[in-house]
KETOR-221915 format. One record per residue (C-alpha): residue in three letters; x, y, z. Coordinates in Angstrom, 2 decimals, always signed. Example, Ala and Ser with C-alpha at 12.3 -4.5 7.8 and 13.67 -1.06 7.14 Angstrom:
% residues 2
<residuo: ALA&px: +12.30&py: -4.50&pz: +7.80> $
<residuo: SER&px: +13.67&py: -1.06&pz: +7.14> $
END
This chain:
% residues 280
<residuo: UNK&px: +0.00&py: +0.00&pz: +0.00> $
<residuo: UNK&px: +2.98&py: +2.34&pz: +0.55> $
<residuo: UNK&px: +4.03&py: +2.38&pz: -3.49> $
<residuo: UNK&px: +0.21&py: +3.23&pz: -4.09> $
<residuo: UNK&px: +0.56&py: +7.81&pz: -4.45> $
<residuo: UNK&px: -2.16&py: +9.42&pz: -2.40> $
<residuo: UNK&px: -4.12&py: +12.41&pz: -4.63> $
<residuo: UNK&px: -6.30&py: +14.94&pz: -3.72> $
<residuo: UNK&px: -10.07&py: +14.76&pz: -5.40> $
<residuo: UNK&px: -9.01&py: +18.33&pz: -7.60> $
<residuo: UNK&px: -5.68&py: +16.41&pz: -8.56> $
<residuo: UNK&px: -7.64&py: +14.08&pz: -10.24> $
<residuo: UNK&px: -10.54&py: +16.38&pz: -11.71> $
<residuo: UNK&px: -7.27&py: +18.06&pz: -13.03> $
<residuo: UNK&px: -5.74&py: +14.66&pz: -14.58> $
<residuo: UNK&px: -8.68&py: +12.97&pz: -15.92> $
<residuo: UNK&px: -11.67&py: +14.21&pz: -18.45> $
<residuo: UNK&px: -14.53&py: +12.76&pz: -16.40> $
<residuo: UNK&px: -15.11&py: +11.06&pz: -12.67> $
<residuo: UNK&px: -17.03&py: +8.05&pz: -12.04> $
<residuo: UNK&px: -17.93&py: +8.12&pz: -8.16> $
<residuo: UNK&px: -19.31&py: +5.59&pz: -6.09> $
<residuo: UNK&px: -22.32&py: +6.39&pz: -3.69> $
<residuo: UNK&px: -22.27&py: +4.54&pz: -0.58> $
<residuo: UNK&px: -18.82&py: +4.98&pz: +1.31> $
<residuo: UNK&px: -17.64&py: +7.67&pz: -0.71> $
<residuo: UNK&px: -20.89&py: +10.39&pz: -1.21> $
<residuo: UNK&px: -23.21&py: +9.40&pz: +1.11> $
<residuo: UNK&px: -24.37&py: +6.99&pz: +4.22> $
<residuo: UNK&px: -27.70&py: +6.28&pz: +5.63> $
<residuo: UNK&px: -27.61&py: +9.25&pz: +7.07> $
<residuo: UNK&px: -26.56&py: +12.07&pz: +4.75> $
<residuo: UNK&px: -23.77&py: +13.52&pz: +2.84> $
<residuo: UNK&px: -20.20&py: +12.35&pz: +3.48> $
<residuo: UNK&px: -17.82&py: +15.17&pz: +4.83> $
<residuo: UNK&px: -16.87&py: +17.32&pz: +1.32> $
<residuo: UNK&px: -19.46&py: +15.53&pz: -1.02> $
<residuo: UNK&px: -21.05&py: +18.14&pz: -1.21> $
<residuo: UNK&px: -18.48&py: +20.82&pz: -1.71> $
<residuo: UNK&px: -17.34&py: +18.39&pz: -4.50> $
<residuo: UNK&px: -20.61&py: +17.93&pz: -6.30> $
<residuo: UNK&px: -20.84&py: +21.62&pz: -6.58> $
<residuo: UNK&px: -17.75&py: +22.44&pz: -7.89> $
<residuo: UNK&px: -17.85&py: +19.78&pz: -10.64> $
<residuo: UNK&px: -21.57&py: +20.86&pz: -11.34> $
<residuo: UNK&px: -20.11&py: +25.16&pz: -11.61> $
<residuo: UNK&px: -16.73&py: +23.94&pz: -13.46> $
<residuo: UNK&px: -18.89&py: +22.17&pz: -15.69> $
<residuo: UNK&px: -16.66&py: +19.07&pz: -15.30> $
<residuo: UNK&px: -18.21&py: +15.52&pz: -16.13> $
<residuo: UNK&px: -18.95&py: +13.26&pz: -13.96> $
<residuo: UNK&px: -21.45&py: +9.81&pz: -13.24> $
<residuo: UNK&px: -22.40&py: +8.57&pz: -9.89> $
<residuo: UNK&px: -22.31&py: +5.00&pz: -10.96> $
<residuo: UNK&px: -23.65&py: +2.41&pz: -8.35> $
<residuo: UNK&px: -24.63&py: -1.18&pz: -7.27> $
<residuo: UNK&px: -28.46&py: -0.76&pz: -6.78> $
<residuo: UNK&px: -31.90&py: -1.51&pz: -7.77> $
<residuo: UNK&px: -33.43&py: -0.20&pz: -5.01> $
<residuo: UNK&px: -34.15&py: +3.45&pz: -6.06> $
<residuo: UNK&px: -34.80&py: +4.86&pz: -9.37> $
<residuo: UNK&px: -32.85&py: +7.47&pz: -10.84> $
<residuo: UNK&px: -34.92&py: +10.10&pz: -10.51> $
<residuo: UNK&px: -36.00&py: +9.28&pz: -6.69> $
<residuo: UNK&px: -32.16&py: +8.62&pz: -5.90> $
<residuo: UNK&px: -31.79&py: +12.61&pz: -7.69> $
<residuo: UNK&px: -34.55&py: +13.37&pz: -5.18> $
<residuo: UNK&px: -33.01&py: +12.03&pz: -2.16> $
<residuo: UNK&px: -29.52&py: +13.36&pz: -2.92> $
<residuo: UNK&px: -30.53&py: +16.81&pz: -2.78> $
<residuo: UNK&px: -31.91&py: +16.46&pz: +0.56> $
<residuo: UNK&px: -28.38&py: +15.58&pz: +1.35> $
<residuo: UNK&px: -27.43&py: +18.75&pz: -0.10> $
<residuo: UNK&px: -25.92&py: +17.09&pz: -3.14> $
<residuo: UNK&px: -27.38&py: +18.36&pz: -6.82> $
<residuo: UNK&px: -27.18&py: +15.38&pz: -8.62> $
<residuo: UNK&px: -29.32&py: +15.20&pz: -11.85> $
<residuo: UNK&px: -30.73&py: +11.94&pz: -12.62> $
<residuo: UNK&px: -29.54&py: +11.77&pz: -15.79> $
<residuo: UNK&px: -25.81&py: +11.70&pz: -14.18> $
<residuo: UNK&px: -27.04&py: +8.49&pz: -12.10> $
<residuo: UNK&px: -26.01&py: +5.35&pz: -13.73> $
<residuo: UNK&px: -27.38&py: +2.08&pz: -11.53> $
<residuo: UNK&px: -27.03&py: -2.08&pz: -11.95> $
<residuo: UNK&px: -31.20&py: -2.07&pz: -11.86> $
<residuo: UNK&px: -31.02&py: -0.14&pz: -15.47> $
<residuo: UNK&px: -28.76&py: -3.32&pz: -16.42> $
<residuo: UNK&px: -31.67&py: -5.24&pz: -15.88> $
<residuo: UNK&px: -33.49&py: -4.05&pz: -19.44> $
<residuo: UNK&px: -30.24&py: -5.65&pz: -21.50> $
<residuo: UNK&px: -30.53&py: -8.72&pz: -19.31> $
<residuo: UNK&px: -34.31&py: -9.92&pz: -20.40> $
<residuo: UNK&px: -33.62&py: -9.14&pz: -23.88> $
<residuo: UNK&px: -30.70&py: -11.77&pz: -23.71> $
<residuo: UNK&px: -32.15&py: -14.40&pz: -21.40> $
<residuo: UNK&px: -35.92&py: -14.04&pz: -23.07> $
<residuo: UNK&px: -37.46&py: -12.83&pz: -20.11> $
<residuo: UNK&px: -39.53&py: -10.28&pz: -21.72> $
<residuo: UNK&px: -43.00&py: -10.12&pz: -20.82> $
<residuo: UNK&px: -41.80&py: -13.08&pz: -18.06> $
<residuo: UNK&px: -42.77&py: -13.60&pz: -14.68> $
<residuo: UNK&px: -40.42&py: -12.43&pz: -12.08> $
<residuo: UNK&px: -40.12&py: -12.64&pz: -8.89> $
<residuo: UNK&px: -39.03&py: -9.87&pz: -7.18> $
<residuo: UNK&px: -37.45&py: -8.93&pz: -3.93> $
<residuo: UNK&px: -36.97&py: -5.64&pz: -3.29> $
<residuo: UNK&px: -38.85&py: -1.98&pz: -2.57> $
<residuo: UNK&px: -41.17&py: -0.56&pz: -4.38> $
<residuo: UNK&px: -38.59&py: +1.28&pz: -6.88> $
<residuo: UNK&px: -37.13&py: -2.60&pz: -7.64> $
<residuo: UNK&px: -40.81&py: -3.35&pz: -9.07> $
<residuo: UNK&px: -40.40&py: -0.46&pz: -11.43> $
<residuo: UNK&px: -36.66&py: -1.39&pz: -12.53> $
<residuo: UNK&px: -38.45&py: -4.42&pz: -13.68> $
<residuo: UNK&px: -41.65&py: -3.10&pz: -15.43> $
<residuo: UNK&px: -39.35&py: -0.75&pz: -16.79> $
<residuo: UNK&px: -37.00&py: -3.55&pz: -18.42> $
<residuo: UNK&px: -40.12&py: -5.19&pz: -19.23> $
<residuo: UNK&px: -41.13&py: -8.36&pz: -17.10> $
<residuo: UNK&px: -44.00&py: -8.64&pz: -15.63> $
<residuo: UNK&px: -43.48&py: -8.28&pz: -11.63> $
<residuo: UNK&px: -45.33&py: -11.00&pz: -9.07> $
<residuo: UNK&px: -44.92&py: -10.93&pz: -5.27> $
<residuo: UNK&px: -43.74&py: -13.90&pz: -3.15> $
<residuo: UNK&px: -46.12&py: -16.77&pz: -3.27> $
<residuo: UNK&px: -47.00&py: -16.97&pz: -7.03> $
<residuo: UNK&px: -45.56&py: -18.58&pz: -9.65> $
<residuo: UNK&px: -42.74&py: -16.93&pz: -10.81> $
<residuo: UNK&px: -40.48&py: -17.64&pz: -14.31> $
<residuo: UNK&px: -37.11&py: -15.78&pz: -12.85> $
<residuo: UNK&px: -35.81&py: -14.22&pz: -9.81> $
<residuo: UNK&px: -34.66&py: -10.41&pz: -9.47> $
<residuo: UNK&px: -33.30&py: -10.76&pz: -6.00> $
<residuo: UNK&px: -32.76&py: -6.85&pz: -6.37> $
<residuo: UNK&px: -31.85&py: -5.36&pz: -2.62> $
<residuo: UNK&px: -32.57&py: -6.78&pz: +0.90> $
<residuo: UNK&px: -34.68&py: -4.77&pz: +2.16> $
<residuo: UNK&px: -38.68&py: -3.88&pz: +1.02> $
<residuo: UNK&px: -39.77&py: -7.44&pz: +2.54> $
<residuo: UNK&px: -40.10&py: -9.62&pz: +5.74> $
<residuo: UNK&px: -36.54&py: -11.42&pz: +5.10> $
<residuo: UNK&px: -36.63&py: -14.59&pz: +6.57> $
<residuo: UNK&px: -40.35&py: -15.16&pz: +5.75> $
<residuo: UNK&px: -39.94&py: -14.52&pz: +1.94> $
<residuo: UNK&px: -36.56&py: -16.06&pz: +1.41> $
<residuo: UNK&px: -38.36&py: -19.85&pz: +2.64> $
<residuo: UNK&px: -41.16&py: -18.91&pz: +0.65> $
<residuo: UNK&px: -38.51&py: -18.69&pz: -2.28> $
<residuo: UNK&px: -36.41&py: -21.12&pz: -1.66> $
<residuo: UNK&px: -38.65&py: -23.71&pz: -1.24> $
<residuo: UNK&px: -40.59&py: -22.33&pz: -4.63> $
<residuo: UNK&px: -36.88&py: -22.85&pz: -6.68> $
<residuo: UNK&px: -36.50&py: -26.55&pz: -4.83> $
<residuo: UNK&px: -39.98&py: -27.49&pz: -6.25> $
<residuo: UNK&px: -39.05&py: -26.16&pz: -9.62> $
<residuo: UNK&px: -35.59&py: -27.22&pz: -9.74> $
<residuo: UNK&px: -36.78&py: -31.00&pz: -8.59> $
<residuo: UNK&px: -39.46&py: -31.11&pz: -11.61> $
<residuo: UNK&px: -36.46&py: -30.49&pz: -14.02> $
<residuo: UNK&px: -37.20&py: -26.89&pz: -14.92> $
<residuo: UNK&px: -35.16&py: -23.86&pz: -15.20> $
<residuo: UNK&px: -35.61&py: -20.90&pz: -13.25> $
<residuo: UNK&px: -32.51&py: -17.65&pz: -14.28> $
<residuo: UNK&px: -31.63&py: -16.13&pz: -11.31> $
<residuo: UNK&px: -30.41&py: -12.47&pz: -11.13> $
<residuo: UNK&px: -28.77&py: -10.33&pz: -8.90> $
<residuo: UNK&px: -28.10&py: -6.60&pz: -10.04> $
<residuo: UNK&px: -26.12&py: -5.63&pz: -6.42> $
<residuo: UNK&px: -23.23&py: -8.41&pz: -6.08> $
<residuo: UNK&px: -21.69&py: -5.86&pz: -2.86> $
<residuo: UNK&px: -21.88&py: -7.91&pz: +0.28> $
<residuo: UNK&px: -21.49&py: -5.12&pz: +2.55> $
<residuo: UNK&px: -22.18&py: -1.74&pz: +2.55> $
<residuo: UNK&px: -21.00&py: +1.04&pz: +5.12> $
<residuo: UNK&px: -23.99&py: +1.51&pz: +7.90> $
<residuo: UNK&px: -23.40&py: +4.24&pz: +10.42> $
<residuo: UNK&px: -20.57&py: +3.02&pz: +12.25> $
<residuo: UNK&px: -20.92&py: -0.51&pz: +11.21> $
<residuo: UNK&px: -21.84&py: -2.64&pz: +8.19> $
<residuo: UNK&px: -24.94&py: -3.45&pz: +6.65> $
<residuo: UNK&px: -25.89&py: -7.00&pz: +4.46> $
<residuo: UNK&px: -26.94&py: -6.48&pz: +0.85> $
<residuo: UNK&px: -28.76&py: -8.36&pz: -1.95> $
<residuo: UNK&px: -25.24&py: -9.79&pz: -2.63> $
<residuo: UNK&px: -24.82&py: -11.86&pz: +0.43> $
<residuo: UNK&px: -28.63&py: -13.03&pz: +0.23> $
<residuo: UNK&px: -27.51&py: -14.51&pz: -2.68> $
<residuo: UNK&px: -24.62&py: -16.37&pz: -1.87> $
<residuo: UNK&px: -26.57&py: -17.69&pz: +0.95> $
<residuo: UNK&px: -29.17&py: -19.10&pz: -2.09> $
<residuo: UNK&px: -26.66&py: -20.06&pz: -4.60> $
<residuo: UNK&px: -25.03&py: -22.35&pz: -1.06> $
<residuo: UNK&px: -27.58&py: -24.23&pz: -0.23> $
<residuo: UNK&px: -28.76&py: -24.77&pz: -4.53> $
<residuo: UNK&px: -25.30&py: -26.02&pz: -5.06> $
<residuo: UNK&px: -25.38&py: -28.14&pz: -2.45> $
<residuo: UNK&px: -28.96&py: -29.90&pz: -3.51> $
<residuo: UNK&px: -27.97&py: -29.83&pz: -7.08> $
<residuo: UNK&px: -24.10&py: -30.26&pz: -7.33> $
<residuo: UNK&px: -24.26&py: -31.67&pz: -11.01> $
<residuo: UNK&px: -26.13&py: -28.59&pz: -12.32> $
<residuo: UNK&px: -24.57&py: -25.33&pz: -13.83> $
<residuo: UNK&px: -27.60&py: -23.25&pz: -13.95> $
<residuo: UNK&px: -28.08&py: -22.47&pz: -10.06> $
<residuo: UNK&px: -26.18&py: -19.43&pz: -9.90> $
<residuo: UNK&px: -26.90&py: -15.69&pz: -9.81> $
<residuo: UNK&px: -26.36&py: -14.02&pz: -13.23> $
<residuo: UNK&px: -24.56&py: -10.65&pz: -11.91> $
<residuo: UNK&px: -24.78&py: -7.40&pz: -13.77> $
<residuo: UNK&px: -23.17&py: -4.57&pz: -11.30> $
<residuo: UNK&px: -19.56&py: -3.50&pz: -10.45> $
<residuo: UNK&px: -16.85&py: -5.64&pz: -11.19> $
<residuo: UNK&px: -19.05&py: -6.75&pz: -13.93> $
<residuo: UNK&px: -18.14&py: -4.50&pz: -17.00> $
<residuo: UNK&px: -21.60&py: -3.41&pz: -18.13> $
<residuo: UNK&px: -21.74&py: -0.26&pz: -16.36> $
<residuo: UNK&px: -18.18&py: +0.62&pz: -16.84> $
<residuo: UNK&px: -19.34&py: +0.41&pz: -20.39> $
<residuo: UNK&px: -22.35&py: +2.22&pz: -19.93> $
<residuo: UNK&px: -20.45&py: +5.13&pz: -18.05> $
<residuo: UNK&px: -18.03&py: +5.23&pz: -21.44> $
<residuo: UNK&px: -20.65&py: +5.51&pz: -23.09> $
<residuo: UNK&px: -21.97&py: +8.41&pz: -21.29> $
<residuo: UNK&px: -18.84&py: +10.12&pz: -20.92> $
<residuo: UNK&px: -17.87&py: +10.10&pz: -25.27> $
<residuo: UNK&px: -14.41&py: +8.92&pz: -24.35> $
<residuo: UNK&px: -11.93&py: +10.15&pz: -22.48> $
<residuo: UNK&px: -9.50&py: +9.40&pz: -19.62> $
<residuo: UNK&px: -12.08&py: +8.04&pz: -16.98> $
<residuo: UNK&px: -11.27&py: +7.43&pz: -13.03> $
<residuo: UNK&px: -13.44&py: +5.40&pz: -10.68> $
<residuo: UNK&px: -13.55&py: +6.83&pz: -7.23> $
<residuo: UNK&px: -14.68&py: +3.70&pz: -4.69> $
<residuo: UNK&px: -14.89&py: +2.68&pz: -1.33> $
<residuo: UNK&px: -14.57&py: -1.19&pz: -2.10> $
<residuo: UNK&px: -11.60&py: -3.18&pz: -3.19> $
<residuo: UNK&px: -13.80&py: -6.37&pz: -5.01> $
<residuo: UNK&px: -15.83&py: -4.05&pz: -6.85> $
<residuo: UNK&px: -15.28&py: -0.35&pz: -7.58> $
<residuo: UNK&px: -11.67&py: -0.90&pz: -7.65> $
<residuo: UNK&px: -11.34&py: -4.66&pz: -9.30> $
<residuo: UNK&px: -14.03&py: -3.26&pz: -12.02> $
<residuo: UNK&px: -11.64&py: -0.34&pz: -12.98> $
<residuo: UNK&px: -8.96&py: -2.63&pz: -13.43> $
<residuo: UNK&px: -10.60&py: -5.09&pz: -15.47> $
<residuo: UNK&px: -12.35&py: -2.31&pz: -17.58> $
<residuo: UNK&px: -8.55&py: -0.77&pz: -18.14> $
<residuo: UNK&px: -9.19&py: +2.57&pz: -15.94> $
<residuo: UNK&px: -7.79&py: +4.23&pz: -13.40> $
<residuo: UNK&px: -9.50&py: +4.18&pz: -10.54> $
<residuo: UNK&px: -8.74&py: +5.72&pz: -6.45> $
<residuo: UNK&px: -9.92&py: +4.19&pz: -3.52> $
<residuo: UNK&px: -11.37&py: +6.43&pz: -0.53> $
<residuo: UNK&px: -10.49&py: +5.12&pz: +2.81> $
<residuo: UNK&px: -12.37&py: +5.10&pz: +5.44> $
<residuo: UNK&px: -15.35&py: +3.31&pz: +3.55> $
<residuo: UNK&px: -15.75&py: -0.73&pz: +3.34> $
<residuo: UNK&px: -12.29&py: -1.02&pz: +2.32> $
<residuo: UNK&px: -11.23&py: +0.89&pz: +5.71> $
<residuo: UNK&px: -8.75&py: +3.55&pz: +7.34> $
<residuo: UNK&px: -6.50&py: +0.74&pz: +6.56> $
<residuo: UNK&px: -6.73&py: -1.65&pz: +3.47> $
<residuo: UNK&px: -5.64&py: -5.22&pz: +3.01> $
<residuo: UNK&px: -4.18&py: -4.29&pz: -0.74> $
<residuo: UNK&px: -2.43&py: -8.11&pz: -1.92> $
<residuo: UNK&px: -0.29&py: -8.40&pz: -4.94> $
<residuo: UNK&px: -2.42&py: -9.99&pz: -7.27> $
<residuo: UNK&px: -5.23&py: -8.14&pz: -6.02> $
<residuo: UNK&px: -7.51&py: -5.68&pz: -6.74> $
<residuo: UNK&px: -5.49&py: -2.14&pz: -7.00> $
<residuo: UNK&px: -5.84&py: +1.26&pz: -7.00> $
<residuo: UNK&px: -3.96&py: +3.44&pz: -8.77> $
<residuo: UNK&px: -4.33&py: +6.75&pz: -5.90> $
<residuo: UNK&px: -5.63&py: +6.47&pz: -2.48> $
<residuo: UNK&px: -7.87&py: +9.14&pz: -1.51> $
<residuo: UNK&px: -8.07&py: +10.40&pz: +2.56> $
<residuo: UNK&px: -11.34&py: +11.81&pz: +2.06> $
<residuo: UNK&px: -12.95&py: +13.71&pz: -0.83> $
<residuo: UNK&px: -12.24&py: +16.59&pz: +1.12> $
<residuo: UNK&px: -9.22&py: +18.45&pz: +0.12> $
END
């Protein structure tokens, strides 16, 4: 970690033609803005410098997420809001789950990342043709995860085939002074005890769309025209590994999953700058 340079968040506005920031750990917690999110923010929105908040979620639209950010005092536009639930569109038209049943679990806003990529949402206890396992909160947890499990079993027993999807593959997330479960640990939890009933199959695991996965690297690239890109994170295995397997730059912010003091392995994930805080 010592051969890794330490920046400042205007060094790299400086160096690279548009930012790609994490939300969680880096903007914002539970409970509001970060200390100089929002001081950053503003001064990319004045200098007119681009930049995407891309992030691991399908529990809040775009446009609410806009919403909520400005009661943090940060004026993010929606359109600059890139999340894994708008993955989710791309995803059906692949797998053929257009106009599909699917099962999801999730808030109200992971319904309409669904209707919105065109399946058909049903709640827990109906027949279902996939699984969205979208966030882990928005339903009783332990209630509704036998109701699905024992749903797949049934399925799985009678020989069919039920595509299982997870847009959030994060673990953990940063909760107050602790850590917090996501969708992403739900599901490894599924995929264990699947793997174990059905250790000849290949088709009971999660298909994951979010950070490392490239798709919104690509989408950001897309955004941005070109350019140099940096991803600003708070998590080695997925902010930081993405960037490196997308061929960016990225800088990790400490103090956020990864810690005031990172396990950083050769071989590993790696930033290219570490980043104190995002203020400078």
């Amino acid at each position: 970690m010592h051969d890794i340079p330490s920046l400042s968040v205007s060094d790299l506005a400086e160096r690279y033609d548009a930012l790609l920031l994490d939300a969680y750990g880096v903007l914002v917690s539970l409970d509001g803005a970060l200390p100089g999110a929002a001081a950053l923010i503003d001064r990319l929105n004045r200098q007119g410098k681009p930049y995407w908040l891309v992030s691991n979620t399908a529990a809040r639209l775009p446009e609410h997420a806009a919403a909520r950010y400005r009661g943090f005092g940060l004026d993010i536009p929606a359109e600059r809001i890139l999340t894994s639930g708008m993955l989710l569109g791309p995803c059906f038209m692949t797998s053929g789950l257009t106009g599909r049943r699917i099962l999801v679990l999730g808030p109200e806003d992971s319904l309409r990342y669904v209707e919105r990529a065109g399946g058909a949402p049903v709640p827990p206890g109906e027949d279902f043709d996939a699984l969205v396992l979208a966030d882990q909160a928005g339903f009783p947890c332990v209630e509704t995860l036998d109701q699905v499990i024992s749903s797949l079993i049934e399925q799985l027993d009678a020989g069919g085939t039920v595509p299982l999807i997870l847009p959030n593959p994060d673990l953990v997330y940063p909760k107050g002074r602790g850590y917090g479960i996501t969708a992403g640990a739900l599901a490894v939890m599924l995929e264990a005890i699947l793997a174990r009933r059905y250790p000849d199959r290949d088709d009971v695991a999660f298909v994951r769309l979010g950070k490392p996965h490239p798709a919104l690297f690509e989408a950001a690239a897309r955004a941005a025209g070109g350019g140099r890109l940096v991803m600003i994170g708070d998590q080695l295995e997925t902010d930081i590994l993405g960037a490196n397997a997308f061929g960016i730059d990225s800088a990790l912010v400490l103090g956020g999953v990864a810690g005031r003091r990172p396990r950083i392995v050769a071989g590993g994930p790696t930033p290219s700058y570490l980043l104190a805080s995002l203020a400078d």
